[in-house]
N, C-alpha and C positions, 0 to 999 in steps of 0.2 A: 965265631964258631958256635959259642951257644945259641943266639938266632938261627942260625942255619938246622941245627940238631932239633928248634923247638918245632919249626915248617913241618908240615904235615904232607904228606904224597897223595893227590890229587884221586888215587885208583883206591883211595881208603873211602872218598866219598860217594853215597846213597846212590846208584843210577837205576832212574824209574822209566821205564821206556814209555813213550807216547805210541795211543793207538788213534787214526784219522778216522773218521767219520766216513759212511758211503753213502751217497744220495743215488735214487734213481731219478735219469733225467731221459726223458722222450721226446727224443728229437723232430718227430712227426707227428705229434696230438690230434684226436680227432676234434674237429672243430666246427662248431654250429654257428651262424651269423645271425644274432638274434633281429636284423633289421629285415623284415619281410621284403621290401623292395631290392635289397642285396643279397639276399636270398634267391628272388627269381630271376633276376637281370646277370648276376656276374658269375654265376657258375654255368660254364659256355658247356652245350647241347656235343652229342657224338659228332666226331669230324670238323667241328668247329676250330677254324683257326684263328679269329677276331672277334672281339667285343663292340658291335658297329651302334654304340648305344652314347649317350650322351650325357653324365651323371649330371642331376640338378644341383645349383647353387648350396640348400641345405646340407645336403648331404657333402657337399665339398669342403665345406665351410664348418664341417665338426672338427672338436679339440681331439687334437694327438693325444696316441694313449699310451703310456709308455714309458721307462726311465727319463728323467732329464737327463741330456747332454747338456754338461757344462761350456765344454768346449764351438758349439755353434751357439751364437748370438738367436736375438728372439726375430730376428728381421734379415735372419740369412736365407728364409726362403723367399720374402717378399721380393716381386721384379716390378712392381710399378706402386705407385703414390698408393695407394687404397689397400693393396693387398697381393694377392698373389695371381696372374694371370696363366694360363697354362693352352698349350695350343692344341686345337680339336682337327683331325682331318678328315676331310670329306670331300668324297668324289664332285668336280667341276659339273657334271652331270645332274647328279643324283640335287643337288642345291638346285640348279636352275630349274631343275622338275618342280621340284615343290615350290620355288617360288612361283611359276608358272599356274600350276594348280590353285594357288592360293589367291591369286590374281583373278584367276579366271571363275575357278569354283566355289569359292569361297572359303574353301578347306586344302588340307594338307596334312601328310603325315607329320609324327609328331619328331623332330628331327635326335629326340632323347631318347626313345625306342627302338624295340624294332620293328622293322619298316611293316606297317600292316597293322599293326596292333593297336596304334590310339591315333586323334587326329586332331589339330588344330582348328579355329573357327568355328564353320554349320555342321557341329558334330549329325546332327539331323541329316541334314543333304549328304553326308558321308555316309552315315548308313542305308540311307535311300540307293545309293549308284553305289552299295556293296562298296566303296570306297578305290572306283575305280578314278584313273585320271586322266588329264586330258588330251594322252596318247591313247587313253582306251578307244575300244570302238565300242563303248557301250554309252561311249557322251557323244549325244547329238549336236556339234555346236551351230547346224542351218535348222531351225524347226522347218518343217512342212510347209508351205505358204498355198495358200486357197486362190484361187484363180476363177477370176470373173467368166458372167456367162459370155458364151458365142456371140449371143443376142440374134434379133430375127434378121432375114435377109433382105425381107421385104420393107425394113425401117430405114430409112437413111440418116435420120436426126432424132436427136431425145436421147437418154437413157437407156432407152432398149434398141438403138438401133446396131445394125451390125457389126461385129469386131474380127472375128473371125482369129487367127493366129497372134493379130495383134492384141487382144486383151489383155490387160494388164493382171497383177495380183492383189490380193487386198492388203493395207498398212505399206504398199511403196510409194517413195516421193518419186518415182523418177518420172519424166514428163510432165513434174507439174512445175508452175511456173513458177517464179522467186522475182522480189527487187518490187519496186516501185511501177504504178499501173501509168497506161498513156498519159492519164490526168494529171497525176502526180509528176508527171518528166514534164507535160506540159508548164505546168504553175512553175516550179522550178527555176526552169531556159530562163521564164518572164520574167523571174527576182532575179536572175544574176544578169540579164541585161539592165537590170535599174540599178547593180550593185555598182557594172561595172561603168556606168554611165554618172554616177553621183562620183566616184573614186578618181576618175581621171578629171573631174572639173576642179577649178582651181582656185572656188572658196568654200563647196558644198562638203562637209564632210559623211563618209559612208558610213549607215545606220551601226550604232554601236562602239564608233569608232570616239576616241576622248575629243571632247571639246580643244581645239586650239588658246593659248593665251599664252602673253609676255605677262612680264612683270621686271621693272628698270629701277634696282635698287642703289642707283649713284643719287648725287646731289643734284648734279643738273643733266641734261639732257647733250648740251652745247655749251664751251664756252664763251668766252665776249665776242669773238672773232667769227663764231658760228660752226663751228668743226666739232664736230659729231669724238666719240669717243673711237670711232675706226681709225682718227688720224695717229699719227703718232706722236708724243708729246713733245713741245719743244725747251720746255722748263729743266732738260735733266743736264746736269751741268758734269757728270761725268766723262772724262777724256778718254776714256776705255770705252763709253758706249757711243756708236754714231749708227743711227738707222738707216743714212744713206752710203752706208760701208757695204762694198759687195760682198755676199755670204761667203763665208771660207778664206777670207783672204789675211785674215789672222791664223796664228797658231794655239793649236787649244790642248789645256791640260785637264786633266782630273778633277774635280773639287773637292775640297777636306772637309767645309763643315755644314750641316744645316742654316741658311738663314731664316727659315720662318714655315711655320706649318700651322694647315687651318683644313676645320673639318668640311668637305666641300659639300658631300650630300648623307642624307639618312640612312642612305646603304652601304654598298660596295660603287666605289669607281669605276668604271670599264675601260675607259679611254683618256688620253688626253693630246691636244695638240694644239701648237701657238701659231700665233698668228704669222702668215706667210712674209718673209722679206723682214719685217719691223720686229715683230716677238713681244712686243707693249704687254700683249693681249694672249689668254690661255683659256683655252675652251676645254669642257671636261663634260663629261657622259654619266652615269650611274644608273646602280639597278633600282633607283626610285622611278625610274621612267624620266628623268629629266637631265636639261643640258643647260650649263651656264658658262658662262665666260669670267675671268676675272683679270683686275689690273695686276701688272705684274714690277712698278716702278711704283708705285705712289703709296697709298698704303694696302696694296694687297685688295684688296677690296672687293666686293662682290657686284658686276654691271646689270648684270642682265640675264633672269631665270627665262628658258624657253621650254615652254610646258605643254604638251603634245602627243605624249604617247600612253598607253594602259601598264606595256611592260617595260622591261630593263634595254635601256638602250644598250645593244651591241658597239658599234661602231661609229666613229665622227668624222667626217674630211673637210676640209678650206676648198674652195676652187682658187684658182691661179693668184686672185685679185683678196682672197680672204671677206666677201664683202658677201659670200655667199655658203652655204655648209649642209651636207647635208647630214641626217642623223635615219641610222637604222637599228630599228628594234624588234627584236621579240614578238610584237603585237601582225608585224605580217606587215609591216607599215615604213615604208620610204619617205620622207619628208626633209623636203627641200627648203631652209631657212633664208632671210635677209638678215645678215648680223648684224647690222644696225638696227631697224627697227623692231625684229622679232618679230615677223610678220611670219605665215606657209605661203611659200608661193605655189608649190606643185604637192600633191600627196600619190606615192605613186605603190598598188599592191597588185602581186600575183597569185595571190591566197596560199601562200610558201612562204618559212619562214626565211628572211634574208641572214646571212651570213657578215657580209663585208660590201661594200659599195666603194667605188674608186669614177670620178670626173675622166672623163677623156683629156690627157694634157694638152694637147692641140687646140678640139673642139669643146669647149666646156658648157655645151647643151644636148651632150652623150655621156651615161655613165653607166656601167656595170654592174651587177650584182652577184655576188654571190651565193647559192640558197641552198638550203638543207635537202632538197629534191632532187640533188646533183646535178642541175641544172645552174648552167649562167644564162644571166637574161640582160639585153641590152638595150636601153631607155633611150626617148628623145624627149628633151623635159618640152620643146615649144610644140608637139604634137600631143606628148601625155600620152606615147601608145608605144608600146612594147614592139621594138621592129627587129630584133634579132633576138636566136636563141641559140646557146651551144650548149651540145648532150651528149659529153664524151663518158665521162667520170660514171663511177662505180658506187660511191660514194657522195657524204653531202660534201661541200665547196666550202672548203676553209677561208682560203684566200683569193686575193685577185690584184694584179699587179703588172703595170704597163710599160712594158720598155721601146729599147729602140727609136725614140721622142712619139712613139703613141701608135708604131707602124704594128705592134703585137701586143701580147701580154700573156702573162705568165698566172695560172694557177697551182693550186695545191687542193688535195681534197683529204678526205677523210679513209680513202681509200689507199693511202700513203702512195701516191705518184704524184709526179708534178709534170703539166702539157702546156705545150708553149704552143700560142694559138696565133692567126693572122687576123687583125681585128677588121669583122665586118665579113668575116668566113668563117661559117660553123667546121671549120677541117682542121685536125690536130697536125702541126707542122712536126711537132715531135713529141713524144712522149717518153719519161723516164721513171722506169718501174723496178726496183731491187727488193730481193727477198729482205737485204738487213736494211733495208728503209724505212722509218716511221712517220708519223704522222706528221707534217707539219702547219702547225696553225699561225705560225706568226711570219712576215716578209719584211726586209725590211732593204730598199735600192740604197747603195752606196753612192757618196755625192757626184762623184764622178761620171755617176752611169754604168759603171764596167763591170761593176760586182752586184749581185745579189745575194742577202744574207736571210736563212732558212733557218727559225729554234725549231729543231728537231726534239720530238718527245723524250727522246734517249740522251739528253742534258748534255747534248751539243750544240754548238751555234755550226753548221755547214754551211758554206760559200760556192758560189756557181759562176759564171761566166752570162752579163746578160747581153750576147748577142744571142745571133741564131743557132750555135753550136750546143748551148747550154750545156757544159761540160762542167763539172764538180773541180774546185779547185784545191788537192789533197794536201795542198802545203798550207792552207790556210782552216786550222779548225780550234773551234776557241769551248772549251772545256771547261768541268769546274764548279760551275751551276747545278742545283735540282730543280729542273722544270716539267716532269713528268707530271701529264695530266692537267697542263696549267698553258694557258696560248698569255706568257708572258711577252708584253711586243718591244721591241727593241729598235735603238735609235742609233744613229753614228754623229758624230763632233761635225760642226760645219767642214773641218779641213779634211774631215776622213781620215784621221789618223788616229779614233780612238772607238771602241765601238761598247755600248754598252748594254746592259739587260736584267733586270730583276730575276727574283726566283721566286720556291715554293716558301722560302723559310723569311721573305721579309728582306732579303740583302738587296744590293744592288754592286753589279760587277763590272769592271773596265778591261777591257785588253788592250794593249796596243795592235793596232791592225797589222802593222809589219811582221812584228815576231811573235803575234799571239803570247804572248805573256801577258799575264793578270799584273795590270798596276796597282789596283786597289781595290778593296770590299770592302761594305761595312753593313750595319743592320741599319733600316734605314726602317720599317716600319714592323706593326705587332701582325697582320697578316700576308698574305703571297702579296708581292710587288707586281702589280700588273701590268706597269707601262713607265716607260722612261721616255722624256723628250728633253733633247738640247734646244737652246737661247739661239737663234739663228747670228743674232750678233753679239756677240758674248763670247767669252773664251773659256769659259769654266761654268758657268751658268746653266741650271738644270732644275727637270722637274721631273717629283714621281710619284706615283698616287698608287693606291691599295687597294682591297677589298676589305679594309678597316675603316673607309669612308673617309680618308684626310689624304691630300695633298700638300709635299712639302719642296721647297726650294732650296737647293744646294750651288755653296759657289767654293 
């Protein structure tokens, strides 16, 4: 209780009242913008409801002025990498004027003003046409043109003879003549019949064109017996392999590993394909300009360089017997080989680049080409003269491909349709043209005959029907690959049960033909796989070459 007695009553203590402080504060200041050019541009004129003006970079790009906010980060106003982008709108109109102007006159308003007041470009020539544009009618854009005389009536030739209504005006080209004079077409004619006359004979080569030569880099030429290296060997004591085994009549799998890879030429590969019936033998194409052959049982070995052209060979084919081939390149240049001795027999050009070349299967002194001109041209190699031509396509001639045992054949162009032609008649029997069609550059006939197989650029393989119907067959489409932009060409298994095809990324792919399912991939080279061929006798046996210069052998 004396605690309580000593506590003191709170209304005993001092209270000093607080007095607040008054500020005047002016909600509407009158206010000067010390920046001259913000001064005249942003304070809008009577009745004005828009600022149609365009502030410059400097001026946008000044520091804020003003309290920090703590609360907004330093990069809450930026919307893109660099800084702050902000959007300007302007009439569809009013833009294409000045571009137009600008185009034409060499000036234009300035699109950061307002309109009239300043001008881009020949600030000169703006003020000259008062900065009119080129919907004014104060731009002349036909000057005057001066007009020759009448001339006399009584001249008939010369200079001054008479012209009457017909005179022309001065600085026109019109009536005057263009192109190469009589002389000139004359001289001409006379070099392309010596061109064409050197080019179909069958040792003379035409002016320009690369010298022909072999070169036989085996041991010997023959062995004891006398047999050329076309034959087939009889030393190989494998019971899997027999040459005189009819093709397909084994069953073929897959193969899992590399046996052997060798660099074949100094460039890219273009091509490759073995030899018909036997397979001994593999011939290969590149973009050195050159074709070789090599053994494919002994040690790999390189037979025989065939050297003959300026550019990249495109394309390679066997005839029936393999004892002949021809090779098409780049240089505008058809030439027809002896595989044995690497001799030209025939050199055949249509001053077009060829595309693809295909032998007649029947007759194997007709063969085909196909060429950048969108034109196919149709060769007799024992006349050496150009005796048909088909000119459907739109585009150049990817492919060319003979069905029905040689009674047709089948193109592709670049113009993404494919026409099935009657061979020996320029009339398209059918043609097959769809919007979601692409291109295809690569064919490839199924052993059978029944099927033909299309790489379509859209990294499918599509199948067709190769009779006369040529109908798409939707159950069969083998996916998976990236071949876009790449005429990877593709092969099937002697038995036709497996089909395969490189890509853009170096793999090489298998389907089974039945159910389209992917049996196996793997990477197989360091650039796109350009070409896959199977072992005609062989069960697994395979070859595929790049544009990394090497070919390699898989079993």
């Amino acid at each position: 209780m004396g605690l309580v007695d000593q506590y003191s009553s709170s209304e005993d203590e001092l209270i000093v009242p607080t007095k607040a402080k008054k500020f005047k504060i002016d909600t509407a200041p009158d206010v000067g913008l010390e920046d001259v050019y913000l001064k005249e541009k942003l304070y809008p004129m009577s009745g004005q409801l828009e600022l149609p003006i365009n502030l410059p970079y400097d001026i946008t790009s000044q520091l804020e002025v003003g309290p920090h906010n703590n609360i907004i980060t330093k990069t809450s106003k930026q919307n893109t990498l660099t800084g702050t982008a902000e959007e300007h709108v302007m009439s569809e109109f009013d833009f294409r004027q000045r571009e137009r102007d600008f185009k034409v006159l060499g000036y234009a308003n300035n699109p950061s003003e307002f309109p009239g007041t300043e001008f881009v470009g020949d600030t000169d020539l703006a003020l000259q046409n008062d900065g009119a544009s080129t919907f004014s009618s104060r731009i002349k854009h036909n000057k005057d043109l001066k007009r020759f005389s009448k001339g006399d009536s009584s001249v008939l030739d010369g200079d001054t003879a008479y012209k009457g209504p017909w005179a022309g005006y001065e600085n026109e080209t019109k009536g005057t003549k263009v192109g190469p004079t009589e002389e000139e077409l004359a001289e001409w004619s006379a070099s392309r019949k010596v061109d064409q006359n050197t080019e179909n004979g069958p040792s003379v080569a035409a002016p320009g064109a690369l010298v022909e030569k072999t070169i036989f880099h085996g041991k010997t030429e023959r062995d004891y017996q006398g047999r050329t290296f076309i034959e087939y060997p009889r030393d190989i004591n494998d019971p899997n392999v027999s040459f005189t085994r009819e093709v397909g009549s084994q069953t073929c799998y897959a193969p899992k590993k590399s046996i052997h890879q060798f660099t074949a030429h100094a460039k890219g590969v273009t091509s490759i394909k073995y030899l018909p019936k036997t397979g001994h033998l593999l011939l290969s194409s590149g973009m050195d300009g050159e074709v070789k052959i090599w053994d494919c049982y002994h040690s790999n070995e390189l037979l025989r360089s065939y050297i003959g052209h300026s550019k990249a060979v495109r394309d390679i084919t066997f005839d029936n017997k393999g004892k002949r081939f021809l090779s098409t390149s780049f240089d505008k240049y058809i030439k027809l080989w002896d595989t044995e001795t690497g001799q030209v027999i025939s050199r055949f050009t249509s001053g077009k680049t060829p595309y693809m070349s295909r032998l007649h299967p029947a007759d194997q002194n007709i063969f085909i080409v196909g060429q950048a001109d969108k034109k196919i041209a149709q060769w007799d190699i024992r006349s050496k003269q150009k005796v048909q031509e088909y000119d459907d396509h739109l585009g150049a001639v990817s492919t060319v491909t003979f069905v029905d045992g040689g009674r047709k054949f089948l193109s592709t162009s670049d113009d993404k349709t494919m026409r099935l032609w009657e061979y020996g008649i320029p009339v398209v029997i059918k043609m097959v043209a769809d919007p979601s069609m692409h291109s295809m550059p690569a064919v490839s006939v199924h052993p059978s005959k029944k099927w033909i197989a299309c790489q379509s650029l859209d990294n499918q393989i599509l199948v067709w029907s190769g009779n006369d119907k040529l109908k798409p067959n939707r159950k069969k489409e083998f996916t998976g690959h990236l071949v876009a932009g790449y005429a990877c060409q593709m092969d099937f298994s002697p038995d036709g049960s497996i089909i395969t095809s490189g890509d853009a990324e170096g793999k090489v792919w298998f389907w089974d033909w039945k159910t389209c399912r992917v049996l196996r991939k793997f990477h197989a080279h360091k650039a796109v796989t350009i070409a896959t061929a199977w072992s005609p006798v062989e069960t697994s046996k395979m070859a595929t070459c790049s544009w990394d210069g090497t070919i390699r052998f898989w079993d």
